[in-house]
C-alpha positions in Angstrom: -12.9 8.7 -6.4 -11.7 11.3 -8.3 -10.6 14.9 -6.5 -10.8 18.3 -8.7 -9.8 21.3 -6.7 -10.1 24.7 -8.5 -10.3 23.2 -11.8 -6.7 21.2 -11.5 -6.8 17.8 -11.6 -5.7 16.3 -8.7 -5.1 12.5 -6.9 -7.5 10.0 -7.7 -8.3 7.0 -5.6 -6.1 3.8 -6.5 -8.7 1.8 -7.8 -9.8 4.5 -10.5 -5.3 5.5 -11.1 -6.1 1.1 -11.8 -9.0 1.6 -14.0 -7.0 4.0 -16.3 -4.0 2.2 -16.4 -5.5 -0.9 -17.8 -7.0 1.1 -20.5 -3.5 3.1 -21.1 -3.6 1.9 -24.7 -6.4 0.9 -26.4 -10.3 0.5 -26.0 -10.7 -2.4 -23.3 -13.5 -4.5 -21.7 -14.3 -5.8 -18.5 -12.9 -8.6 -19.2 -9.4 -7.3 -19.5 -9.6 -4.4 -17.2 -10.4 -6.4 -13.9 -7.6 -8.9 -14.1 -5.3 -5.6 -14.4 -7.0 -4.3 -11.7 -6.4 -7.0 -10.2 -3.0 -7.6 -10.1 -1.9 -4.1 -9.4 -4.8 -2.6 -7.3 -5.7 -5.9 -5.5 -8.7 -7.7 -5.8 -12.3 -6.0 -5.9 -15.7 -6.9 -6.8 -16.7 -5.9 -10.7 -19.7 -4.0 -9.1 -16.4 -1.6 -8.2 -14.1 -1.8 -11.3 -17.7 -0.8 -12.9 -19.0 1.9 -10.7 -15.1 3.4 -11.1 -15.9 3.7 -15.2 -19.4 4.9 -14.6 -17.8 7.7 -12.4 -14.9 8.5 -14.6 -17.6 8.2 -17.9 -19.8 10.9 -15.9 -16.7 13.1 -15.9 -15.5 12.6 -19.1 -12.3 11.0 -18.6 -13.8 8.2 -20.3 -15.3 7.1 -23.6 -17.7 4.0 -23.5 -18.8 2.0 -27.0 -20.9 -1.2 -27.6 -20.0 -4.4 -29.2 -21.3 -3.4 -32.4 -18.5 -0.1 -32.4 -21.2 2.3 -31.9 -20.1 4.8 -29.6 -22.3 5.9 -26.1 -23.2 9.5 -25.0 -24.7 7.6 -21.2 -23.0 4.9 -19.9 -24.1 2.0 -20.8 -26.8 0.4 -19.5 -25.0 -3.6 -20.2 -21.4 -2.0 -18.7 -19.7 -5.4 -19.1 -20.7 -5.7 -23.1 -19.0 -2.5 -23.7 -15.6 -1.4 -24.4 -13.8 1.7 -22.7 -11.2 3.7 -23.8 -9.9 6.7 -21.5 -10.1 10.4 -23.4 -7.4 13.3 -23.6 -8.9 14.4 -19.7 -8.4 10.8 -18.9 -5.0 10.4 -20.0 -4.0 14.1 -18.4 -5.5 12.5 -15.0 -3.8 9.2 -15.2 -0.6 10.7 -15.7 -0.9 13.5 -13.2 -1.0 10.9 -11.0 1.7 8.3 -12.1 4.1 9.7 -9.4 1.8 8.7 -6.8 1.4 4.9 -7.5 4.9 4.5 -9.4 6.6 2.2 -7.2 
């Protein structure tokens, strides 16, 4: 879950802080964010790890693009055949919130 208050971005959930991390540099699949996820969240169903990028994608903290490179105004409707990638919102929300899951 992600909080806004007042237009600031505040915590997120430890799942979704997860889900960005494992796309911290590049565009990623399902593939390689769960095992991230994973290791550093602790283990979850995909139905999660997907419902997380749907919610940040709704928000615009994250970009979504199919296999063929073509990139997705909705989220897409075959989640684990695309690729993710977090956007400039993303990355401010991720690192706002590196102090609070830094061990």
């Amino acid at each position: 879950m992600i909080t806004v208050t007042h237009g600031q971005l505040m915590r997120v959930d430890s799942l979704t802080f997860f889900v960005l991390n494992a796309m911290a540099d590049d565009w990623e699949s399902i593939l390689q964010i769960e095992p991230q996820v994973h290791e550093y969240h602790g283990v979850v169903e995909r139905k999660l790890i997907l419902q997380a990028l749907r919610r940040l994608h709704d928000v615009g903290h994250v970009l979504a693009m199919d296999q063929d490179g073509f990139g997705l105004s909705e989220f897409p409707g075959s989640p684990e055949a695309a690729w993710y990638r977090m956007t400039d919102s993303g990355r401010a929300l991720f690192e706002a919130n590196i102090p609070c899951f830094d061990k």
